[in-house]
N, C-alpha and C positions, 0 to 999 in steps of 0.2 A: 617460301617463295624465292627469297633472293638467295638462297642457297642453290635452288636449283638455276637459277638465271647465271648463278658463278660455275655450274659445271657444266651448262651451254658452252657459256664464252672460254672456259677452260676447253671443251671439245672441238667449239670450233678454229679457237688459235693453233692445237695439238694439229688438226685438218691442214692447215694453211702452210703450217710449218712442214709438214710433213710433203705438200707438193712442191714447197718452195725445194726442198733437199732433192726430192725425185728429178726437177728440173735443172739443178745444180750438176748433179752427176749428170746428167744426159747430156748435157753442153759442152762436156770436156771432148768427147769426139770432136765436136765441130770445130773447137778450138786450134786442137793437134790439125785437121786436116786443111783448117785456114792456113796454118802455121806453113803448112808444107808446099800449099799451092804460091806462097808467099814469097818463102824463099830456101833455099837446095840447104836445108838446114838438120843435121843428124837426129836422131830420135834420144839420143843420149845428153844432148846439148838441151832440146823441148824440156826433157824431164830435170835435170840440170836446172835450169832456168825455173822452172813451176818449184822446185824444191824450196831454191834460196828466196825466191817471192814468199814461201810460206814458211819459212823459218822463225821471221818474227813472231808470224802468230803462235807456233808452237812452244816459242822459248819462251812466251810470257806466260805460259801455262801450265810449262815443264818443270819449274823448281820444285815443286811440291810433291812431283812424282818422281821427280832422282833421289830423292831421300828415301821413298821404295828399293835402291838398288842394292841397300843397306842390310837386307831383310834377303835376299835371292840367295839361293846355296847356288854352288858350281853349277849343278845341271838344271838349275831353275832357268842359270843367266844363259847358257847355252843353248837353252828351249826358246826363251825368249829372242835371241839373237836371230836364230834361223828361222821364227816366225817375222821377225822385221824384214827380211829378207826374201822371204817368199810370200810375204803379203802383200807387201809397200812397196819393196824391192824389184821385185823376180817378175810379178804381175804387172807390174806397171811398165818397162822396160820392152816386156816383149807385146804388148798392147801398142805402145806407141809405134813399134818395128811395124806389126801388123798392119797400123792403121796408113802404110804407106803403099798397101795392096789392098785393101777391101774399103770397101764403102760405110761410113760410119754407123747405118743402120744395122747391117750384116754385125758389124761388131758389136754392138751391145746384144744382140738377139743371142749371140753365142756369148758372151759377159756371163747373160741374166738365166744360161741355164748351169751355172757353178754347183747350184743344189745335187743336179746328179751325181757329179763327180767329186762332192762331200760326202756321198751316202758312199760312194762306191769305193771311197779310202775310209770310211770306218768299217766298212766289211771285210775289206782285203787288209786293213794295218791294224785295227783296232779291235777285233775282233766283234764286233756288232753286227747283227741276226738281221736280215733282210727279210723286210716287212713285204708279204705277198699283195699288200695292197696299194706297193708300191710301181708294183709292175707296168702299170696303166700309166700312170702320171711322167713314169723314167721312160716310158714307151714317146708318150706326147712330147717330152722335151726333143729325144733323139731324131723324131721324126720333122720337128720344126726347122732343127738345127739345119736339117738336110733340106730342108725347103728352100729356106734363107739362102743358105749356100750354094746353091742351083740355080737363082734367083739371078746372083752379082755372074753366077757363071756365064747365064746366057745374055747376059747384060754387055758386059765387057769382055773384050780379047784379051789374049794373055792370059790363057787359064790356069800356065803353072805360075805368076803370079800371083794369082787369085788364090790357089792353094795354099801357096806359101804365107798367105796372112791370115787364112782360115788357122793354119797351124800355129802362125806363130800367136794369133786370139788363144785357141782354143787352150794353149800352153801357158799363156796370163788366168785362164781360168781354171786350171789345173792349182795353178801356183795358190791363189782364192782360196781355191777349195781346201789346199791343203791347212791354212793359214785357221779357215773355218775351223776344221772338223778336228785340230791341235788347238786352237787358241783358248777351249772353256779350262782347263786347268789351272793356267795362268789370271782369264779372267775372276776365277771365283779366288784365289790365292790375293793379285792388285787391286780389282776393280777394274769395270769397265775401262775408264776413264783411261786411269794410267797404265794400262797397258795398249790401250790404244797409243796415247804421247810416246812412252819407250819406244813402241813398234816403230812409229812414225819417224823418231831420233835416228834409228838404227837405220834406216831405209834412207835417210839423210846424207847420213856418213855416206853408205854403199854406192847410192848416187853418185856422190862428188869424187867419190873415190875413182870407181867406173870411168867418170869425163877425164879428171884426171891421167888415169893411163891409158885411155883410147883417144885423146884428143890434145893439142895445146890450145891454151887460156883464152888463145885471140878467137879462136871459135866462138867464145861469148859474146863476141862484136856481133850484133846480126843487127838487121831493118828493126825502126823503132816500133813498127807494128807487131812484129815477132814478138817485143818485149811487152807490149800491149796485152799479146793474145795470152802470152804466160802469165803475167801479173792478174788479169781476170781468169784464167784455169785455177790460178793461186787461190784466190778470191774465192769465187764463186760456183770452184767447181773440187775444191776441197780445203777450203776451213768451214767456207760460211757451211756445206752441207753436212759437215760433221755434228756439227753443233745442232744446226736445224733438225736433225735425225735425232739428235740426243733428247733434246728437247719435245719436238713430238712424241716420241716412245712415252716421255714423265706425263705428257697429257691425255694421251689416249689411250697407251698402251703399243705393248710389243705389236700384236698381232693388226691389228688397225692402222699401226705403220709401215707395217710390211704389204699388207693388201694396196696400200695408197700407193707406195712404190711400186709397182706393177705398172703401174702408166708411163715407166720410164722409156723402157722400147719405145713404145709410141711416139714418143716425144722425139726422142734421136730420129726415127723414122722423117715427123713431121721438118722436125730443125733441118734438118739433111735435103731435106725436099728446099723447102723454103730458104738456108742461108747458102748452102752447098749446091744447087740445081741438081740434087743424084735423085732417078728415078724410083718410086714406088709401085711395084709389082703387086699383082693376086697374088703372086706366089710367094710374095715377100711376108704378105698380111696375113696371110693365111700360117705362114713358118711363124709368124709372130703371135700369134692368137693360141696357136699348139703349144708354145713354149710359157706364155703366162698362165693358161689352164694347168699346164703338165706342173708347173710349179706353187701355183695357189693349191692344188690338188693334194700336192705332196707334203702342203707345210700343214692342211689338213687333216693326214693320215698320222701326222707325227706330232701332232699337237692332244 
């Protein structure tokens, strides 16, 4: 009896943890786009600033995993390099660029369909067999995506704007994707863990590097509310959620972490509505509803 009373409470903490992380990442939109309505402040300076807020956390967790770097032949540390970079790096940079033309709803809906375009780079680079019953679910994300984005069209003026942040999104989830559908060789080589931290060091550097020659230092001077709105993106919209995710997965498992993420759209939708005043369409909900079927579908057919 209290055996099973401790795998309740183990499932429902695994539960808790896993929307606190869903809501975690969902918030970093709203952060960025506070950030911007705030003050004329570059998308390289936000991520800049959200890096070294979360520096600390990373460095107290990193010594353990640089002793891994010990252990990498040339082309392991190579592989790993351009996975920091197109994960942490290259996705995130042009996500912030993006989130300066679309509306933070639009952006996660196109984020959260990166699954397609992980199958579609191990078909095309990796030689992996395209599952016919995937057709349906790759069908549902494409068609959501286009919902969503028809959505902000007829919303707001400025439609080559609009475009311009659809692609430069949809090129943050490119980057994801690639980061995904390369990154299991390295994980099963380090561990999750530390290859996540490396990734995350690497993406560090590339940052500060990036601000460095696109920008001078005094640009780090902004409104203390900018430093506000990074320090909590640092927080709570990637340390605490790493962990949180980490942890949920030991309680409940992979796949019951993933299904609970799927409310993350929604949430960006709702927050966007509620902090952001940006409008909620049918045709928004409905591009949103397509794209987390199209994607529970697909994790379905490959599981």
């Amino acid at each position: 009896m209290l055996q099973v009373r401790l795998c309740q409470d183990k499932a429902s903490i695994g539960v808790v943890l896993a929307i606190l992380a869903a809501t975690g990442f969902s918030l970093k939109a709203i952060f960025v786009k506070q950030a911007y309505l705030i003050a004329n402040v570059e998308p390289v300076t936000l991520l800049s600033l959200r890096m070294l807020f979360s520096l600390p956390f990373f460095m107290l967790i990193s010594f353990p995993a640089l002793k891994q770097i010990q252990k990498l032949t040339f082309r392991e540390s190579v592989l790993l390099i351009c996975l920091g970079l197109a994960g942490y790096y290259g996705a995130s940079i042009l996500d912030f660029m993006g989130l300066e033309y679309i509306s933070a709803g639009l952006e996660r809906i196109i984020l959260f369909s990166y699954p397609v375009l992980t199958i579609a780079i191990g078909i095309c680079c990796l030689g992996a067999r395209f599952d016919k019953r995937l057709v349906v679910p790759v069908s549902m994300c494409t068609l959501g995506v286009i919902c969503a984005c028809l959505s902000d069209l007829q919303i707001h003026e400025g439609a080559k704007h609009i475009w311009l942040g659809i692609l430069l999104v949809a090129g943050s989830a490119l980057c994801y994707a690639f980061y995904q559908a390369l990154s299991e060789p390295m994980i099963i080589r380090l561990g999750a863990k530390t290859f996540s931290v490396l990734a995350m060091l690497v993406s560090i550097i590339a940052v500060e590097l990036h601000f460095i020659i696109q920008l001078p230092l005094s640009e780090l001077k902004q409104p203390r509310d900018v430093y506000f709105l990074c320090a909590m993106m640092a927080v709570f919209s990637t340390v605490l959620p790493v962990f949180f995710q980490s942890a949920a997965t030991k309680y409940i498992g992979a796949a019951r972490s993933v299904l609970i993420s799927t409310i993350g759209p929604a949430l960006t939708l709702i927050f966007g509505w509620l902090i952001l005043g940006e409008a909620i369409t049918g045709l928004q909900i409905i591009g949103m509803l397509l794209v987390l079927v199209g994607v529970l579908t697909m994790k379905g057919t490959r599981e």
